[in-house]
N, CA, C and O atoms as a printed pandas DataFrame, in Angstrom:
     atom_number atom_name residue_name chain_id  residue_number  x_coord  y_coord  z_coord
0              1         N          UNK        A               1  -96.035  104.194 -124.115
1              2        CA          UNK        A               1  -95.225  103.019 -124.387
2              3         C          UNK        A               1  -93.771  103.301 -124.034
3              4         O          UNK        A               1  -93.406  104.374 -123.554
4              5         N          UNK        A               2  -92.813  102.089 -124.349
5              6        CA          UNK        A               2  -91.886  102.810 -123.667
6              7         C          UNK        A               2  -90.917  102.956 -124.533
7              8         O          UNK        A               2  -89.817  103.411 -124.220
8              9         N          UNK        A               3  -91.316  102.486 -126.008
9             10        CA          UNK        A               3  -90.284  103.665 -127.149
10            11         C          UNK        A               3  -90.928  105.020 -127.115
11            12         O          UNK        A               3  -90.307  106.023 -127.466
12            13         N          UNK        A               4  -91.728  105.042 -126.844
13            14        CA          UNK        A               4  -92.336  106.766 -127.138
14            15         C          UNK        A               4  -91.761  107.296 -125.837
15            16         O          UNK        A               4  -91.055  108.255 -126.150
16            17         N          UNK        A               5  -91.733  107.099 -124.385
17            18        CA          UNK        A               5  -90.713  107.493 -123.365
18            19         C          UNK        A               5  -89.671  107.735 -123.770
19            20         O          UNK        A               5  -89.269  108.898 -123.804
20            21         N          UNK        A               6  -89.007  106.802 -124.151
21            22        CA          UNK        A               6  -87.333  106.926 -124.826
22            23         C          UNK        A               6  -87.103  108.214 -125.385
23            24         O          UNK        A               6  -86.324  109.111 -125.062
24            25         N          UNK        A               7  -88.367  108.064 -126.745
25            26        CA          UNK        A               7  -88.232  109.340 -127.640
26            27         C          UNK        A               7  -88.204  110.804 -126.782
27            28         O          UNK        A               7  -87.401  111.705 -127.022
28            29         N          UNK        A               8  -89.173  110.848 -125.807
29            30        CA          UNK        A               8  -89.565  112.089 -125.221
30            31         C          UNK        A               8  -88.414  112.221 -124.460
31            32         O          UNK        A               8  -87.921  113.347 -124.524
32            33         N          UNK        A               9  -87.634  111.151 -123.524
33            34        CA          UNK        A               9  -86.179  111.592 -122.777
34            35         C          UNK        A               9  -85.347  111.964 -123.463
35            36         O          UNK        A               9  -84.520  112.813 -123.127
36            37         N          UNK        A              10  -85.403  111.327 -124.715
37            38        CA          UNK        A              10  -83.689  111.438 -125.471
38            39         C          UNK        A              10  -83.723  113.100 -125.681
39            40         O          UNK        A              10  -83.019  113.969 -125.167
40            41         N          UNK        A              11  -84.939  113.202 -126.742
41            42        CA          UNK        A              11  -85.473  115.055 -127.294
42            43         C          UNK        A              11  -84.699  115.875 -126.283
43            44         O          UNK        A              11  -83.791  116.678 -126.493
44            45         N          UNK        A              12  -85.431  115.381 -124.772
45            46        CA          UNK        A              12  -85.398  116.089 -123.841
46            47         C          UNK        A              12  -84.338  116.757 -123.273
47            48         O          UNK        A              12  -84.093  117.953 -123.116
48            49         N          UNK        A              13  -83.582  115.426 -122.911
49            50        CA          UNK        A              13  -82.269  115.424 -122.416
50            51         C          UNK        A              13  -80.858  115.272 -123.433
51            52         O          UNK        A              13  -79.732  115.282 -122.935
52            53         N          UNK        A              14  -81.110  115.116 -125.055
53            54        CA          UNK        A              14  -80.047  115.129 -126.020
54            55         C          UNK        A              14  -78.981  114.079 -125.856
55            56         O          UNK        A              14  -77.850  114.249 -126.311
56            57         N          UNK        A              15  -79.386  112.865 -125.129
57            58        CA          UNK        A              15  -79.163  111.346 -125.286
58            59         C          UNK        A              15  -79.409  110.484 -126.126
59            60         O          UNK        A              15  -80.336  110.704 -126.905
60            61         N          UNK        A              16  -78.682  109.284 -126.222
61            62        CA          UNK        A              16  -78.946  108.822 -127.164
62            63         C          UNK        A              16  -80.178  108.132 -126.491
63            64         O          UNK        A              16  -80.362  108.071 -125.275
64            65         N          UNK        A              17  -81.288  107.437 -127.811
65            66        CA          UNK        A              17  -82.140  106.758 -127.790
66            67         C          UNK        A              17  -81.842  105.019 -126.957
67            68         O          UNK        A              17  -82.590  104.380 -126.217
68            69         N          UNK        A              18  -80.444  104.690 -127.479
69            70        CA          UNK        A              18  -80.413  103.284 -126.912
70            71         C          UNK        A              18  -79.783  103.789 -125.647
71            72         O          UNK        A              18  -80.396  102.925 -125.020
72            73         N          UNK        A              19  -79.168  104.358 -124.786
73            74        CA          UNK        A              19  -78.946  104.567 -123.894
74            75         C          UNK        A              19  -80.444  105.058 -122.829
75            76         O          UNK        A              19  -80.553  104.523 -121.726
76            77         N          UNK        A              20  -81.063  105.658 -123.104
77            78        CA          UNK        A              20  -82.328  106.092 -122.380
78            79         C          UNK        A              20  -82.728  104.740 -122.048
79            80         O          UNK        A              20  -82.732  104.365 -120.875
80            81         N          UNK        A              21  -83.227  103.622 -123.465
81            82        CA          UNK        A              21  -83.501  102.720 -123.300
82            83         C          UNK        A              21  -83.093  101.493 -122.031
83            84         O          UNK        A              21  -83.840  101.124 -121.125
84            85         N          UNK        A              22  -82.129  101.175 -122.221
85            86        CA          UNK        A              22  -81.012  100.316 -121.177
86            87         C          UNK        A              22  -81.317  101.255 -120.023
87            88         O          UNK        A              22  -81.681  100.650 -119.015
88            89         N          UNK        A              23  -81.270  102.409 -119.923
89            90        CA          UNK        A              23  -81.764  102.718 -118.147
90            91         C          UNK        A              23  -83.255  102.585 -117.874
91            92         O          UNK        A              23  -83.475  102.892 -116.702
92            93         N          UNK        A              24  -84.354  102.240 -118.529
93            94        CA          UNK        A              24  -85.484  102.191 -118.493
94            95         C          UNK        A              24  -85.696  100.898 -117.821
95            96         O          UNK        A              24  -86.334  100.633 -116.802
96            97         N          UNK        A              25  -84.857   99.978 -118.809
97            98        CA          UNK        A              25  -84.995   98.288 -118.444
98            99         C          UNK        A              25  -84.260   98.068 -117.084
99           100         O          UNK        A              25  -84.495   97.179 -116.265
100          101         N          UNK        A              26  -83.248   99.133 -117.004
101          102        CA          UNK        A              26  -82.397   98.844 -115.328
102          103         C          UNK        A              26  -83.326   99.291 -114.326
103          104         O          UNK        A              26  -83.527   98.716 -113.256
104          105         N          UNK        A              27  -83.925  100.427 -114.756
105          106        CA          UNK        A              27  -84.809  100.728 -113.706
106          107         C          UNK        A              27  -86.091   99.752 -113.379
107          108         O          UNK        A              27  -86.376   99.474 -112.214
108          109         N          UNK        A              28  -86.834   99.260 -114.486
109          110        CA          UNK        A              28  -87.803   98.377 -114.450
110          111         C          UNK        A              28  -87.559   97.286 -113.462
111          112         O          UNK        A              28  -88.381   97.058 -112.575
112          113         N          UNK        A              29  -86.090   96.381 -113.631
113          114        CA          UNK        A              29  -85.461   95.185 -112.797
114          115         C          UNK        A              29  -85.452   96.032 -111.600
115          116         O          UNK        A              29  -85.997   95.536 -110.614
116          117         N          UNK        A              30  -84.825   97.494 -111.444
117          118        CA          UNK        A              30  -84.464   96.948 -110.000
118          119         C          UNK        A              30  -86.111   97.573 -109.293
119          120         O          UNK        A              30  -86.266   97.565 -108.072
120          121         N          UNK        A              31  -87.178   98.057 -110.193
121          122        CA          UNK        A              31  -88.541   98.295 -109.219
122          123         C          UNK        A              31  -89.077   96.822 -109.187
123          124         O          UNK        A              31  -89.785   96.510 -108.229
124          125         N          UNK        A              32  -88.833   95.998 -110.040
125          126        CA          UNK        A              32  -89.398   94.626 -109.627
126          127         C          UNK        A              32  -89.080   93.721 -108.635
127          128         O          UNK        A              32  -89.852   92.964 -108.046
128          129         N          UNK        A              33  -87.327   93.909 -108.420
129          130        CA          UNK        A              33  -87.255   93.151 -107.279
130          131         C          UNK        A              33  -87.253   93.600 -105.953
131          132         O          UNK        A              33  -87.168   92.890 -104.951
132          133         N          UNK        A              34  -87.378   95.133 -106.015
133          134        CA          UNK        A              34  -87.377   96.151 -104.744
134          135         C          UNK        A              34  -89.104   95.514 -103.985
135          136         O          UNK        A              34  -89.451   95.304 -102.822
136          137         N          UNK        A              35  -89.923   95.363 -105.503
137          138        CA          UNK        A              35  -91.394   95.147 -104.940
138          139         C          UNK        A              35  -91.503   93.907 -104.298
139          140         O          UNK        A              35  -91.836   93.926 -103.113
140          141         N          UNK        A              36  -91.261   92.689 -104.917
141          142        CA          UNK        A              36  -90.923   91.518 -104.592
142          143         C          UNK        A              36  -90.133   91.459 -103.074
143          144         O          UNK        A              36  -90.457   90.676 -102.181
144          145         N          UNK        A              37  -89.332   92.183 -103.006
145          146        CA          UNK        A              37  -88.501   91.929 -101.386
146          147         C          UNK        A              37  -89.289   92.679 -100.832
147          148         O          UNK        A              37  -90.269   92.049 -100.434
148          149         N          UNK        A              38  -89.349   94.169 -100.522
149          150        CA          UNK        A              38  -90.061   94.720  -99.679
150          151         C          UNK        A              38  -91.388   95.607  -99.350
151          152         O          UNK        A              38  -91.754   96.349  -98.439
152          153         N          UNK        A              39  -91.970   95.072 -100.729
153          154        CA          UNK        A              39  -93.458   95.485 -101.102
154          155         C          UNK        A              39  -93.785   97.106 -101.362
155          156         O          UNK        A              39  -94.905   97.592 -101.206
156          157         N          UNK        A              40  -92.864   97.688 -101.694
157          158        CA          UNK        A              40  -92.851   98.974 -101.687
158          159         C          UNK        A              40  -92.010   99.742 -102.373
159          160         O          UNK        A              40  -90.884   99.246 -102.359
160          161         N          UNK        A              41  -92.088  101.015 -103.130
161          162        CA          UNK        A              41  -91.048  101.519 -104.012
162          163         C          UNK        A              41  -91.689  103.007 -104.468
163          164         O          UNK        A              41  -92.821  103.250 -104.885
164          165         N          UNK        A              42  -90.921  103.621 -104.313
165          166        CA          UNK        A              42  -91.352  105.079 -104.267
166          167         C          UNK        A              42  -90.213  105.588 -105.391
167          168         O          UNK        A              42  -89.013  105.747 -105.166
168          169         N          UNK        A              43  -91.142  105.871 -107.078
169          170        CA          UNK        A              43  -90.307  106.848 -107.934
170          171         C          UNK        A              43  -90.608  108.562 -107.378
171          172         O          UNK        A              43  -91.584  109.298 -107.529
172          173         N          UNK        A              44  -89.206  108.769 -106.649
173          174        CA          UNK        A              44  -89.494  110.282 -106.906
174          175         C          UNK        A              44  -90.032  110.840 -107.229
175          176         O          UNK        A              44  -89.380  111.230 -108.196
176          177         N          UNK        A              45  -91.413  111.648 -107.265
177          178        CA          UNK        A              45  -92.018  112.620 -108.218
178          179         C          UNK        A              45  -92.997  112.074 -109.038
179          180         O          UNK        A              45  -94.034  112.633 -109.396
180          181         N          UNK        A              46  -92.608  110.926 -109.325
181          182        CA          UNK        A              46  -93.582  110.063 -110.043
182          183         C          UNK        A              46  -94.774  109.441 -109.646
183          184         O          UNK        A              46  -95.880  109.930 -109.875
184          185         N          UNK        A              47  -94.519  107.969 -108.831
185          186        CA          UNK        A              47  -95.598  107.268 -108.176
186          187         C          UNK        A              47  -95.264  106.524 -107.556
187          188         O          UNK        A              47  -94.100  106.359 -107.923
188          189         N          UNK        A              48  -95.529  105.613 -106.487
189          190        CA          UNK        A              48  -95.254  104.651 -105.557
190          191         C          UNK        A              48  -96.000  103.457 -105.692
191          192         O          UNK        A              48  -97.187  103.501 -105.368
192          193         N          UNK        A              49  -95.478  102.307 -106.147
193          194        CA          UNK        A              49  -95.582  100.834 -106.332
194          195         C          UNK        A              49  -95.492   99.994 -105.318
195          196         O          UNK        A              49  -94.390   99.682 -104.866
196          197         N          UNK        A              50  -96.748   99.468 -104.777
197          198        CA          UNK        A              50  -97.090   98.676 -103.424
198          199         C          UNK        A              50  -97.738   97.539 -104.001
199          200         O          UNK        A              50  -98.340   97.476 -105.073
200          201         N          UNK        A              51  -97.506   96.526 -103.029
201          202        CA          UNK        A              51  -98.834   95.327 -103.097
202          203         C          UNK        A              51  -99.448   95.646 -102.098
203          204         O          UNK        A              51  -99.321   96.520 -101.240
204          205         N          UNK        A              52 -100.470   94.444 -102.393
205          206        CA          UNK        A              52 -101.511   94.513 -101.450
206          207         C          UNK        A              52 -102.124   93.243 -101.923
207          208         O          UNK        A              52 -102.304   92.833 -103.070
208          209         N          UNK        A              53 -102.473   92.585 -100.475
209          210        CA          UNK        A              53 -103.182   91.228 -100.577
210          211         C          UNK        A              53 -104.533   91.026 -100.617
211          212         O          UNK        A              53 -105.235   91.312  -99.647
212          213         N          UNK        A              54 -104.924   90.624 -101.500
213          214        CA          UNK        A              54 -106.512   90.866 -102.312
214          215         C          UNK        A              54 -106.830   89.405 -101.184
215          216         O          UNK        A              54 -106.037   88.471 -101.064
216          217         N          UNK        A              55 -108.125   89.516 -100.473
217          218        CA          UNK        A              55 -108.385   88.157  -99.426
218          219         C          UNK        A              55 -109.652   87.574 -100.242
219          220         O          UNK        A              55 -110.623   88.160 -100.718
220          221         N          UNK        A              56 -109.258   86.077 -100.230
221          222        CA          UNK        A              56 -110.207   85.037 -100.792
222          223         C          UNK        A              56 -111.287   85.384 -100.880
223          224         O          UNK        A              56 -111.784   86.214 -100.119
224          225         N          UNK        A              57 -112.145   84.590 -102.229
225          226        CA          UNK        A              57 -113.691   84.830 -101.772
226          227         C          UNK        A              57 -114.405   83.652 -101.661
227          228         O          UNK        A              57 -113.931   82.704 -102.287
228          229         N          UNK        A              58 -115.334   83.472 -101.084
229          230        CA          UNK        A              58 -115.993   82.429 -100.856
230          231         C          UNK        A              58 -117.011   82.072 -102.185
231          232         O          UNK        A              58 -117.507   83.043 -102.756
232          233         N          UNK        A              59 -117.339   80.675 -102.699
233          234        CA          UNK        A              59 -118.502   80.327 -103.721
234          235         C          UNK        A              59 -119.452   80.681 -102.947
235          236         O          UNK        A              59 -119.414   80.501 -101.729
236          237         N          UNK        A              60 -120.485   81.267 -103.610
237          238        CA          UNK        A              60 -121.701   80.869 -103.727
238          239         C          UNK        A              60 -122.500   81.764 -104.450
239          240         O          UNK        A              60 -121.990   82.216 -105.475
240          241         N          UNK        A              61 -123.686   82.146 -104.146
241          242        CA          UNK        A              61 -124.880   82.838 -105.583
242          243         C          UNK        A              61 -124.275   84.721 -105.349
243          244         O          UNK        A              61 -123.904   85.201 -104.278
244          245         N          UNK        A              62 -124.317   85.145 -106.130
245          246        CA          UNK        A              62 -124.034   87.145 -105.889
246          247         C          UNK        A              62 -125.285   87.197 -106.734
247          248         O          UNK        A              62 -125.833   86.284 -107.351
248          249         N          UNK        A              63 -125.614   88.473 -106.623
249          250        CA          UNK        A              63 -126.607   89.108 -107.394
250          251         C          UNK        A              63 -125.717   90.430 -107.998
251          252         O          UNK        A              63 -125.106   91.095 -107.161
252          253         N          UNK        A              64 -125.614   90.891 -109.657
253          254        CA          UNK        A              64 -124.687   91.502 -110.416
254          255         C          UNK        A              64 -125.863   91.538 -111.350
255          256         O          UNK        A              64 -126.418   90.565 -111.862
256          257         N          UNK        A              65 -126.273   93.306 -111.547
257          258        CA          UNK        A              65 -126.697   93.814 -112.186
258          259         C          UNK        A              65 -128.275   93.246 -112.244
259          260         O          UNK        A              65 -128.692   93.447 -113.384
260          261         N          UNK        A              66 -128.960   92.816 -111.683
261          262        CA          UNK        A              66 -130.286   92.441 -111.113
262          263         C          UNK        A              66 -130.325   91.148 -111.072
263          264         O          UNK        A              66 -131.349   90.752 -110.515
264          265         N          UNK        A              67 -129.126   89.717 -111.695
265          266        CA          UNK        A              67 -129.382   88.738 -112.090
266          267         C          UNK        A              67 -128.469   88.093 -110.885
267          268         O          UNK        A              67 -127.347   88.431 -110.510
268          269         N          UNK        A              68 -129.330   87.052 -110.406
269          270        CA          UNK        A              68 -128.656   85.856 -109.523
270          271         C          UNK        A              68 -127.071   85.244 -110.409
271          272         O          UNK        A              68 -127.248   84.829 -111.554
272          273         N          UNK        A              69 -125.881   85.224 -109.947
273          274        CA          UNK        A              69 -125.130   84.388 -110.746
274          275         C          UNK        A              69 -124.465   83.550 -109.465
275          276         O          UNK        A              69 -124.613   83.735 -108.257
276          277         N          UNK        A              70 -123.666   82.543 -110.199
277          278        CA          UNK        A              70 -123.049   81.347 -109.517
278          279         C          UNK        A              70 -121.775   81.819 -109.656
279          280         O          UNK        A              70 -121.370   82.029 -110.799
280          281         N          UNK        A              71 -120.619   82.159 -108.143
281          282        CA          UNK        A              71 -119.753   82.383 -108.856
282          283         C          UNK        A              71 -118.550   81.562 -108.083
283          284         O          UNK        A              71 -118.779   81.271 -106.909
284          285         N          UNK        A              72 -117.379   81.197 -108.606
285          286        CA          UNK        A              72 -116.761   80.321 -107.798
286          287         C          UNK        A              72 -116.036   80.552 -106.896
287          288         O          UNK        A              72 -116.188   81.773 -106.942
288          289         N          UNK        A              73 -115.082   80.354 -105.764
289          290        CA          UNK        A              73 -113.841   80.371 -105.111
290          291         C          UNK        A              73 -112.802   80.981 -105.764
291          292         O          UNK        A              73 -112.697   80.679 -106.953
292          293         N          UNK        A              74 -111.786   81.969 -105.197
293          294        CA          UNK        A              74 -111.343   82.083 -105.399
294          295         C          UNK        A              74 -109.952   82.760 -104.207
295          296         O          UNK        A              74 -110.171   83.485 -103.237
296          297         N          UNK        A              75 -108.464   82.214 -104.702
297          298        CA          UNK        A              75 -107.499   81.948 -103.673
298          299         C          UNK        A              75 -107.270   83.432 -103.629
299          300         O          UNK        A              75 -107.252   84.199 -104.592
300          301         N          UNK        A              76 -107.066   83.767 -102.123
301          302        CA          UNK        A              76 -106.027   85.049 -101.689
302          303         C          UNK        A              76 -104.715   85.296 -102.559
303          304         O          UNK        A              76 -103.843   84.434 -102.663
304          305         N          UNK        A              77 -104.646   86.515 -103.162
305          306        CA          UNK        A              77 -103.713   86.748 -103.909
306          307         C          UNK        A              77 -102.930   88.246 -103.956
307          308         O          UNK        A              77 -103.739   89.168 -104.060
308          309         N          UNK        A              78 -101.559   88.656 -103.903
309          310        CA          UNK        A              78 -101.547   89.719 -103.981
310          311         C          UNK        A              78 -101.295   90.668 -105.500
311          312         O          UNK        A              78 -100.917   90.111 -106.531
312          313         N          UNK        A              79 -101.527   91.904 -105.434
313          314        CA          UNK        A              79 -101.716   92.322 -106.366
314          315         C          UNK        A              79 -100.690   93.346 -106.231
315          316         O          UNK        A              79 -100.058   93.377 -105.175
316          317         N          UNK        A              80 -100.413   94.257 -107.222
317          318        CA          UNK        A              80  -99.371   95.036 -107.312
318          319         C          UNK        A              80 -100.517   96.275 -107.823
319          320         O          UNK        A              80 -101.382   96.145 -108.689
320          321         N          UNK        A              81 -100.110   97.935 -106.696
321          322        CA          UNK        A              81 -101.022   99.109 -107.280
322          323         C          UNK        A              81  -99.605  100.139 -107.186
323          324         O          UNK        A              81  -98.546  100.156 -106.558
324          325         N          UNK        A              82 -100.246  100.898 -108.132
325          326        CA          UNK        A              82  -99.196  102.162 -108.488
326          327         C          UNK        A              82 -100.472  103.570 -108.002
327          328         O          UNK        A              82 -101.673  103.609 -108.273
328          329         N          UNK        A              83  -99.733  104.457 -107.320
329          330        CA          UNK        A              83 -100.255  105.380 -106.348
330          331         C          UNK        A              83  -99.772  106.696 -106.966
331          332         O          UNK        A              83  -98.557  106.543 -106.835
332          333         N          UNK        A              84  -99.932  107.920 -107.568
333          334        CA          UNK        A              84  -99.372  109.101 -107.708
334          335         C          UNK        A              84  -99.062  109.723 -106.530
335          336         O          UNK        A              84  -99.884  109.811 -105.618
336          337         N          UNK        A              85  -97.649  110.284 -106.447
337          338        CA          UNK        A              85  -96.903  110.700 -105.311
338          339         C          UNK        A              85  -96.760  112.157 -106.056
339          340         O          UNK        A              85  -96.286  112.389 -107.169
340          341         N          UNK        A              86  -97.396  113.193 -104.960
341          342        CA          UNK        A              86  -97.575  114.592 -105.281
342          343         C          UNK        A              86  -96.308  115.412 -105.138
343          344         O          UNK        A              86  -96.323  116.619 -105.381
């Protein structure tokens, strides 16, 4: 969670708790709109945050887990994945 982050930076680094905090939320804004503009974002050391466009599916019958089902349409959409960067 991301008071328990806080806790583990502040310990860590001998900051205050609301300060850790406020850079957590700055960092959060600027990986959201980095993703949003250019679909891509690489934390140092951490992990790398991409979309990717999930493509439509068409209705009609699937078979799921031995049973015929009905399943509906559904619109092309993109999705947001987080990748561990070694």
């Amino acid at each position: 969670s991301k008071t328990g982050l806080a806790d583990a930076v502040a310990t860590a680094t001998e900051l205050k708790k609301s300060d850790i905090m406020k850079v957590l939320t700055s960092l959060a804004e600027v990986v959201q709109k980095e993703v949003k503009k250019t679909g891509k974002v690489t934390l140092p050391g951490m992990c790398m945050v991409k979309t990717r466009l999930k493509p439509a599916t068409k209705a009609g019958k699937r078979e799921m887990f031995g049973k015929v089902c009905v399943v509906k349409a559904k619109p092309a959409r993109t999705v947001v994945k987080a990748f561990p960067v070694a």
